[in-house]
C-alpha positions in Angstrom: 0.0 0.0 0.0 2.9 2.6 1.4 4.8 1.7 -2.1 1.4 2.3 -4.5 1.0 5.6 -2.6 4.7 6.2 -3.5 4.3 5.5 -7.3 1.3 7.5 -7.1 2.8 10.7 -5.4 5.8 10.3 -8.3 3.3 9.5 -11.3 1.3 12.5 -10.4 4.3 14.6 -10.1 5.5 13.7 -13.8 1.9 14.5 -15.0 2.1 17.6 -13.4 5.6 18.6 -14.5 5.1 17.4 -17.9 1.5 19.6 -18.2 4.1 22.6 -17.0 4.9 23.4 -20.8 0.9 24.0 -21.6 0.6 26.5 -18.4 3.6 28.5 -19.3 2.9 31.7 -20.5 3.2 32.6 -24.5 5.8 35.5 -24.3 8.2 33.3 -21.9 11.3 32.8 -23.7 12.9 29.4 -23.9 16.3 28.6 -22.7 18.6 27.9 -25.0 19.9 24.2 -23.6 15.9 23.6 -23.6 15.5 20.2 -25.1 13.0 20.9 -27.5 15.4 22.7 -29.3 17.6 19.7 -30.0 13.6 18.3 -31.3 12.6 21.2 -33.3 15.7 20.8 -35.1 15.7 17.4 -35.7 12.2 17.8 -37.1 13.7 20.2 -39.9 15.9 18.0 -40.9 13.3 15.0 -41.4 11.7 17.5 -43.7 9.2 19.4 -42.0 9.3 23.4 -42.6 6.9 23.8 -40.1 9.2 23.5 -37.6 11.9 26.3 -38.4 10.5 28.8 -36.1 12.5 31.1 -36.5 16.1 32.8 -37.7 16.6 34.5 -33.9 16.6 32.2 -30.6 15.5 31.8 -28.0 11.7 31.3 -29.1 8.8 32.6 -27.1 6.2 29.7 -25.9 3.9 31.7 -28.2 5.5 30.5 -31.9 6.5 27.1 -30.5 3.0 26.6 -30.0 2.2 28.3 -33.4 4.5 26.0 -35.6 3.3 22.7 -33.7 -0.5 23.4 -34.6 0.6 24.1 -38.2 3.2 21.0 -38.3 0.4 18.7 -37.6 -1.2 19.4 -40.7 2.0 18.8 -42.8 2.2 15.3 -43.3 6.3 15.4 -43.5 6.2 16.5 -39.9 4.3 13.3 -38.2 5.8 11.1 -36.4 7.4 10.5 -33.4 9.1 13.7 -32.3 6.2 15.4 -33.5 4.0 13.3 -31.2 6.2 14.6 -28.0 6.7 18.3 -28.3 2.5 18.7 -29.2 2.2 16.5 -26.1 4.5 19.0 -23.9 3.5 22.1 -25.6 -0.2 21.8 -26.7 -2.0 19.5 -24.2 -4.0 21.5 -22.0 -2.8 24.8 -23.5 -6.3 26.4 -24.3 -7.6 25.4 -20.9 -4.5 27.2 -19.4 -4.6 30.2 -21.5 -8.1 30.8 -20.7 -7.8 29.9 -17.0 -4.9 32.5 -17.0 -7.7 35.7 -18.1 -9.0 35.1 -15.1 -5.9 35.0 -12.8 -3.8 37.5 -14.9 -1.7 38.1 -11.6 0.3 34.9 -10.4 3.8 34.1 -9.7 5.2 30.5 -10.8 8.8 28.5 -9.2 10.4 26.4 -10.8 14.1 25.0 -10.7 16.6 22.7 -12.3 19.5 21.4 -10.8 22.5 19.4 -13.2 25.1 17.3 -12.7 27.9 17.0 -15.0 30.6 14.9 -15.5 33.5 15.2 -18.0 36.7 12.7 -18.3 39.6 14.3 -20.5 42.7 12.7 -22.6 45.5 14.3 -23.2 44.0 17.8 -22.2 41.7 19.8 -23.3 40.0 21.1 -27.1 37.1 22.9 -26.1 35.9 25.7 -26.6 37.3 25.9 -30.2 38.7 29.1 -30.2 40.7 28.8 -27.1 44.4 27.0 -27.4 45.1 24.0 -26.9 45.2 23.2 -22.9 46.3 21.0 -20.3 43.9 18.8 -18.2 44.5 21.0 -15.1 43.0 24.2 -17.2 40.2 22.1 -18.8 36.4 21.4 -17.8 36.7 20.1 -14.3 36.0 16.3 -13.8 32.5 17.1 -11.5 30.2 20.7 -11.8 27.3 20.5 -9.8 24.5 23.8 -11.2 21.4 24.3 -9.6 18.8 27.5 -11.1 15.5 28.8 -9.5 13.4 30.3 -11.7 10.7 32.6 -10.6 7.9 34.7 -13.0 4.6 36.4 -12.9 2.1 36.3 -14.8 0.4 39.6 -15.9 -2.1 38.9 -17.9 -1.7 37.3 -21.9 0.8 40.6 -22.8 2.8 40.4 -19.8 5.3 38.5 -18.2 8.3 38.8 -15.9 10.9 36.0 -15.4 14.3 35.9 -13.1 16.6 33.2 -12.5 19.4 33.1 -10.3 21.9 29.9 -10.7 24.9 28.9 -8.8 28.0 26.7 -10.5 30.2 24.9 -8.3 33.1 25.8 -10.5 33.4 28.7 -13.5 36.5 27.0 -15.0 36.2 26.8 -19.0 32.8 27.9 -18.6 32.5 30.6 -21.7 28.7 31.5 -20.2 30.1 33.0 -17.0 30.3 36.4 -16.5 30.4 37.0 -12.7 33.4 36.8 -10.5 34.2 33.6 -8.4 32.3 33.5 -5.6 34.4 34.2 -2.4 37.7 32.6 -2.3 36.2 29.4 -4.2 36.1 28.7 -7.7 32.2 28.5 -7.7 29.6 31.6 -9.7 26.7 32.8 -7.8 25.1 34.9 -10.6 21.5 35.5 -12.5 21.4 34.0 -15.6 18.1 35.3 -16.9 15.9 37.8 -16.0 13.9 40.2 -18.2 10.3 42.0 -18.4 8.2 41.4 -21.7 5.7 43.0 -23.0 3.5 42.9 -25.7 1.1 45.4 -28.3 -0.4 44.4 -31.2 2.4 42.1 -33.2 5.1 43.7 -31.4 7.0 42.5 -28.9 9.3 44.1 -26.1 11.8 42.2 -24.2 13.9 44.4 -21.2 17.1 43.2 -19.1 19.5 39.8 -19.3 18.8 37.0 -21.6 21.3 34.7 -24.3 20.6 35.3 -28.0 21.8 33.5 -31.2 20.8 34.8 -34.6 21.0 32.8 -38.0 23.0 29.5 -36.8 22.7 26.3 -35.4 22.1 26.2 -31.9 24.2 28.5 -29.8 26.6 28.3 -32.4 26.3 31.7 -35.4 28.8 33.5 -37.5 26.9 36.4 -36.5 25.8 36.9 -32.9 26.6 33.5 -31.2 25.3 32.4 -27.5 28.6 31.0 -27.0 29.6 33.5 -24.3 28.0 35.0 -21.7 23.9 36.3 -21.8 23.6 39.7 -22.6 21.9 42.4 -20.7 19.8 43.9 -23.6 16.4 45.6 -25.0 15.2 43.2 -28.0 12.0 44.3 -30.1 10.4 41.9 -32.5 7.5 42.5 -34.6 6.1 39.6 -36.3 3.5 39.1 -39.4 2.3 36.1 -41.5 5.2 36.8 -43.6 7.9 38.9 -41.8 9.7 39.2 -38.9 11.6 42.0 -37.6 14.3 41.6 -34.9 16.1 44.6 -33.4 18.6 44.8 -29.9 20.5 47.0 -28.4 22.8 45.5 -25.5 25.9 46.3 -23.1 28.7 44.0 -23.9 32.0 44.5 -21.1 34.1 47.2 -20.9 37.5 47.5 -22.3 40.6 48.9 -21.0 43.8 49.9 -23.0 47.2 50.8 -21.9 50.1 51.4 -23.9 52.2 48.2 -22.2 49.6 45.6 -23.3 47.6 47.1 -26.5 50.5 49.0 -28.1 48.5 52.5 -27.8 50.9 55.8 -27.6 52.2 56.7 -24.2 50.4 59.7 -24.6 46.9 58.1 -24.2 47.9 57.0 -20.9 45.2 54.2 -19.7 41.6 54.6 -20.6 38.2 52.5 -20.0 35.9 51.8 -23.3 32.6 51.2 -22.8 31.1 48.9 -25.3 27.7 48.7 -27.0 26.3 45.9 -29.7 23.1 47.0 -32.3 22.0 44.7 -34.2 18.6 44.4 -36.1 17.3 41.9 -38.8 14.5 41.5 -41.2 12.8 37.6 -42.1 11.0 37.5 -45.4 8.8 34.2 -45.3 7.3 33.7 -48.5 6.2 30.1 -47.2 6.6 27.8 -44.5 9.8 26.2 -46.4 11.8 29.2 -47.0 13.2 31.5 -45.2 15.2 34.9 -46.3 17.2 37.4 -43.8 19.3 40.0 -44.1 20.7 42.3 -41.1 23.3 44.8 -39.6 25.2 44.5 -36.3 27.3 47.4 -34.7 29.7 47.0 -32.2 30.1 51.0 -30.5 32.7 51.9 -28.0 32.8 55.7 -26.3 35.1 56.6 -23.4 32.4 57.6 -20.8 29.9 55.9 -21.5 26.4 56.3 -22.6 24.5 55.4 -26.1 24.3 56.8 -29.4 21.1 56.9 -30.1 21.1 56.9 -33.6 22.4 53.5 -33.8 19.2 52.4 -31.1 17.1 53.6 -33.5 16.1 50.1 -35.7 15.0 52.0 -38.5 18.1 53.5 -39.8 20.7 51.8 -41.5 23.8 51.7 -39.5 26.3 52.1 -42.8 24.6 55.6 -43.4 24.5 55.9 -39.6 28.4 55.7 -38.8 29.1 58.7 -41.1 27.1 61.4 -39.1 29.8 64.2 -38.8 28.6 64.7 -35.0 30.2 61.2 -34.1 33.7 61.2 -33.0 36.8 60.7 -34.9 39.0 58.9 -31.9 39.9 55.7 -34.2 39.5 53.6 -30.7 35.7 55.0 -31.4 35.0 53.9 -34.2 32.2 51.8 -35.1 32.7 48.0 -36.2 30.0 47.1 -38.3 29.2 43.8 -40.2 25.9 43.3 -42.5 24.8 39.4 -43.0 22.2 37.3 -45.0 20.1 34.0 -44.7 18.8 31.7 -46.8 17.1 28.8 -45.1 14.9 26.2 -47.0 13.1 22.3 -47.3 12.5 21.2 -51.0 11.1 17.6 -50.3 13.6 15.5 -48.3 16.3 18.3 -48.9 17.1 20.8 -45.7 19.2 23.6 -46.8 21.1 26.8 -45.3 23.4 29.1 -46.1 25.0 32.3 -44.1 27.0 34.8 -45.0 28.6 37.5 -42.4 30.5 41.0 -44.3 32.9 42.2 -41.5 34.4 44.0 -44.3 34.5 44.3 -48.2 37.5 45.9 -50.6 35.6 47.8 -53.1 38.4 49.9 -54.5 41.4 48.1 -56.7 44.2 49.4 -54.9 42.7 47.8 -51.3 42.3 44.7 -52.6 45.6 45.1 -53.2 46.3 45.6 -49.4 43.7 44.7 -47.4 42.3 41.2 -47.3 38.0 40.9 -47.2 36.7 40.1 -43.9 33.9 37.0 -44.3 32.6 34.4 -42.5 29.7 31.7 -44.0 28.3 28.6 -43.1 27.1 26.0 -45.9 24.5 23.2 -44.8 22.4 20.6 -46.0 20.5 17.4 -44.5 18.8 14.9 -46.2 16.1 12.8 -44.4 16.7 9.1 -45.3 13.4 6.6 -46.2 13.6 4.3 -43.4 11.3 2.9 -41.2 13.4 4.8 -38.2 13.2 8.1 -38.7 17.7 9.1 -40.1 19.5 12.0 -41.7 22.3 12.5 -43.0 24.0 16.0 -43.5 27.1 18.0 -44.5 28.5 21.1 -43.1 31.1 23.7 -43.8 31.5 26.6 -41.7 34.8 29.1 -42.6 35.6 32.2 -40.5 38.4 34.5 -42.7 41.9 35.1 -41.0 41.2 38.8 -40.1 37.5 38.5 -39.5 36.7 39.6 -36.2 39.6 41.4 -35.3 39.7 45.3 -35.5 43.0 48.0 -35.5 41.8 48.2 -31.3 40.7 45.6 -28.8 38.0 48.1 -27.9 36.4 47.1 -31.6 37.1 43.5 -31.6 34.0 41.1 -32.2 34.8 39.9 -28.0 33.0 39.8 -24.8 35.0 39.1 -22.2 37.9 37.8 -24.6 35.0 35.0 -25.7 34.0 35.3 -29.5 30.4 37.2 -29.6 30.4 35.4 -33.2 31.6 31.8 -34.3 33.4 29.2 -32.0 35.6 28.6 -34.5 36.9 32.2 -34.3 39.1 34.3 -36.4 41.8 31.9 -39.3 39.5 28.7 -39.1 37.4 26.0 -41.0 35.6 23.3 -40.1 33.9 20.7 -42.4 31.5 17.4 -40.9 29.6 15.1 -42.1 27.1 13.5 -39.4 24.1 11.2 -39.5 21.4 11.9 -36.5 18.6 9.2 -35.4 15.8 8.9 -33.5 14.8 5.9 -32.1 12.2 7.6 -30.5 10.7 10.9 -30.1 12.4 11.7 -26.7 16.0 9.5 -27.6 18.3 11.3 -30.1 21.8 9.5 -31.4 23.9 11.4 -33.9 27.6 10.9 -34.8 30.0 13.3 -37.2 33.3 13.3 -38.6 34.8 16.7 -39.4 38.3 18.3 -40.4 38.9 21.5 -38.2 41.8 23.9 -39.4 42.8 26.9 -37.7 46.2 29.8 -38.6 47.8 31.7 -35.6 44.8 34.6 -35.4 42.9 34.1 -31.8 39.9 36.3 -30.7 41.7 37.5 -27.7 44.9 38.7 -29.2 46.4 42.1 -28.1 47.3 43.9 -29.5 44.9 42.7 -32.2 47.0 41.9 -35.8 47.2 43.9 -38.0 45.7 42.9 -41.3 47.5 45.7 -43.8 49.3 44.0 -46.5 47.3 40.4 -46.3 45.5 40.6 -49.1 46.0 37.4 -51.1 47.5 35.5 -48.3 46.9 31.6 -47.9 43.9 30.8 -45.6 44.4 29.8 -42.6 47.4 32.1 -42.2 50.0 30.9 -39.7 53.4 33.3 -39.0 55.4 35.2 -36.1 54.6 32.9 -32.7 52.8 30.8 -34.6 54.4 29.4 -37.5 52.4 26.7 -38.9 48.8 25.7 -39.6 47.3 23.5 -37.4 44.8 20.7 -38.2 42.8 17.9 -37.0 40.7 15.1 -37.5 37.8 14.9 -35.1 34.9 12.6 -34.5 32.3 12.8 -32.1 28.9 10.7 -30.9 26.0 11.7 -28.6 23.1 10.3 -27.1 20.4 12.4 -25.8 17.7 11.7 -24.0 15.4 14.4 -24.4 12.7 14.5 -21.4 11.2 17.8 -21.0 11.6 16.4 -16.7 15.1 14.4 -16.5 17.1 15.3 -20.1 20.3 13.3 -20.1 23.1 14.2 -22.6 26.2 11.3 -23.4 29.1 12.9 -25.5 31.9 11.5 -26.9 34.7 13.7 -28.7 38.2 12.4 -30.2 40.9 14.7 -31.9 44.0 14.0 -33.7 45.9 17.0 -34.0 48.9 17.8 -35.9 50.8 21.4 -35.5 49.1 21.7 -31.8 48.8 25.6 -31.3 50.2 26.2 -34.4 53.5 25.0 -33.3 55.6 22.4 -35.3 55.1 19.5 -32.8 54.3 15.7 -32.9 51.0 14.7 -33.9 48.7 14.4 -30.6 45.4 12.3 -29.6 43.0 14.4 -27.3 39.9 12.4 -25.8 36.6 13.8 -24.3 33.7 12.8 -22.7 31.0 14.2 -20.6 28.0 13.0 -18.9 25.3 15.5 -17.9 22.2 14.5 -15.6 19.5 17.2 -15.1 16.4 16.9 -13.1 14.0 20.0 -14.3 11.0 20.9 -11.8 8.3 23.4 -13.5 11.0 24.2 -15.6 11.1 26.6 -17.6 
């Protein structure tokens, strides 16, 4: 009897938990390590348009729900994966919505506490854009994480979320930005926490939240979520055809001194403060193609505070950073990039293509002297005809050997010396081939094999290189320090076990590496594998 009341008390719990997606409110914002990602990408590659929500994450509750309703009318979208996220995200949703008209005022907890294990060979590859390092300087073997996450409900156009986390150790964790807690090597820190608002088709998002535009995940040539959340105003406006994405955020500040950033003596030492712009357009002309084009514009001013003609979204930031009012301090000057999109399904076929312009030689006699400063990514999937639902797919991603990098550190595409674009960074390619499966709607195995090259350019160089007479050099560009090219072979396999309640992740990573750092050494064998347990309560 005691042990039926027990399986009771637990069943009732999942039911609860699992009803939590449906009674979450439209405007909340998923996290980005949310496993429905992982789904709603999987689902795209089987075929079904339905399911690319968007170019700019995280995704509101709202146009998750949206895209499901519409996926089950598509008949390349049924199936099992489909079958789980319109269970989390759809069951009981109408009954919630309309119960929440008549409570508009109430406040929701929830948590999530993870465990993670990671075993290292030979030392440590990850992140890609750092060196090479030992074991000691790698992901520690054990990180416990625990979140609370509290938000109100105001009524269908307004929510407020926080959530505070604490990491039992911030080493080669890119994400963190506060300082270790006390004398131990643990983060105490709020990872999320931002007021929403909506009028009409426009919505307004204020205070600290992770964004990645136009990629693959947290991964984007243009604004990644590789490094740590930003504290920003977002507006996006959305029709049956367009979308319209704008931010304005406060990336870290920026110090220079003639010893470290080869400045004139005369300067003397002097704090940057550093803002990002960035606004989009999405042109949807059907549910299988996708078109985008944007601007980004990293500012810096001594003193602080905000040009406001580059927080106004309306006004193109190229005819923007000419305004003879601006200043004409070269640390002051504006970095700006412009990108484009194209993402599409034609049948089995999933396609996408990216394209990032840090800069473009127009005249004859730069092209002469200055090399272009590009990034893209190239991808395709095809979605086998077997009875399990398989895909295979292709990927190259290319970031140039000056891209990123600017004359001062103040203008360098960084946040806190972590890339605010690609993980590969500056001087690197990368191109895999990897199958994904799913066994079953909430299991996910994939496995990849991919050739990773990098030259001697890192993200967090200072003096930053200067890219002058490099036009026509080989890519990737090795000299100085660094005198050779390094390369690898790398394979990797996961296993995922997507529960919206108790997601488990199994990795496996292997690199043979030739020319580590860029350095003309032996060829090496790095190993790496992680196990991460979470347990998710009303979550998110």
């Amino acid at each position: 009897m005691i042990t039926g009341r027990i399986l009771g008390a637990v069943a009732t719990l999942l039911i609860s938990s699992t009803g939590a997606a449906a009674a979450q409110h439209p405007l909340m914002t998923l996290p980005l390590d949310d496993p429905a990602y992982v789904q709603l990408d999987g689902l795209v590659q089987l075929g079904c348009g339905s399911a690319r929500i968007s170019a700019f994450r995280p995704f509101m509750v709202k146009d998750v729900r949206a895209a499901l309703r519409t996926a089950k009318g598509e008949p390349a979208c049924t199936g099992r994966v489909l079958d789980v996220l319109t269970g989390r995200f759809l069951a009981d949703s109408v009954a919630a919505d309309s119960a929440r008209l008549t409570d508009a005022h109430r406040v929701r907890l929830g948590g999530e506490a993870s465990l993670q294990g990671t075993a290292l060979h030979g030392g440590e590859v990850e992140p890609l854009w750092e060196d090479v390092r030992p074991t000691s300087t790698g992901t520690p073997p054990a990180v416990g994480l625990a979140k609370v996450r509290v938000s109100f409900d105001g009524g269908p156009n307004v929510a407020l979320v926080t959530e505070a986390y604490g990491e039992t150790s911030s080493r080669n964790d890119p994400t963190v930005r506060a300082n270790q807690f006390r004398s131990t090597s643990g983060v105490l820190d709020f990872s999320e926490a931002y007021a929403t608002g909506k009028l009409g088709p426009v919505v307004i998002s204020v205070g600290r939240g992770r964004e990645a535009w136009i990629g693959d995940g947290l991964e984007s040539m243009v604004l990644s979520a590789n490094g740590p959340a930003l504290d920003r105003i977002s507006v996006t406006a959305q029709w049956t055809h367009f979308e319209f994405k704008a931010l304005i955020a406060e990336l870290n500040d920026v110090v220079l001194s003639p010893a470290v950033d080869s400045v004139p003596d005369s300067l003397g030492t002097s704090r940057w403060h550093r803002m990002l712009a960035a606004h989009a357009l999405t042109w949807r002309p059907s549910h299988k193609v996708e078109l985008t084009v944007g601007e980004t514009a990293l500012i810096p001013k001594q003193g602080g505070g905000v040009d406001l003609n580059f927080a106004n979204p309306l006004m193109v930031y190229q005819v923007t950073q000419n305004d003879r009012g601006r200043t004409t301090n070269p640390a002051g000057n504006v970095n700006l990039t412009a990108f484009g999109s194209v993402r599409a399904n034609l049948d089995r076929f999933s396609l996408q293509g990216d394209l990032l312009i840090d800069d473009i030689q127009i005249d004859a006699a730069d092209r002469r002297t200055f090399p272009d400063l590009l990034a893209y990514n190239l991808r395709a999937t095809y979605a086998l005809a077997l009875p399990m639902p398989t895909s295979i797919g292709l990927q190259y991603r290319r970031v140039g050997s000056f891209t990123y990098l600017e004359s001062f550190y103040t203008n360098t595409w960084q946040q806190y010396d972590q890339p605010v674009g690609s993980e590969l960074g500056p001087d690197a390619d990368q191109g895999r081939a990897f199958v994904d499966v799913w066994p079953l709607g909430k299991l996910h195995v994939s496995a990849g094999l991919s050739r990773w090259r990098r030259g001697s350019q890192r993200i967090f160089t200072r003096p930053p290189p200067a890219r002058a007479g490099h036009a026509g050099d080989p890519f990737p560009y090795a000299t100085g320090d660094r005198p050779d090219v390094q390369s690898a072979w790398m394979g990797d396999a996961s296993v995922e076990w997507l529960d919206a309640i108790i997601p488990l992740t199994l990795q496996f990573q292997a690199a043979r590496v030739d020319n580590v750092n860029n350095l003309p050494t032996p060829a090496a064998t790095y190993g790496r594998f992680q196990l991460v347990a979470t347990y998710r309560f009303r979550y998110p």
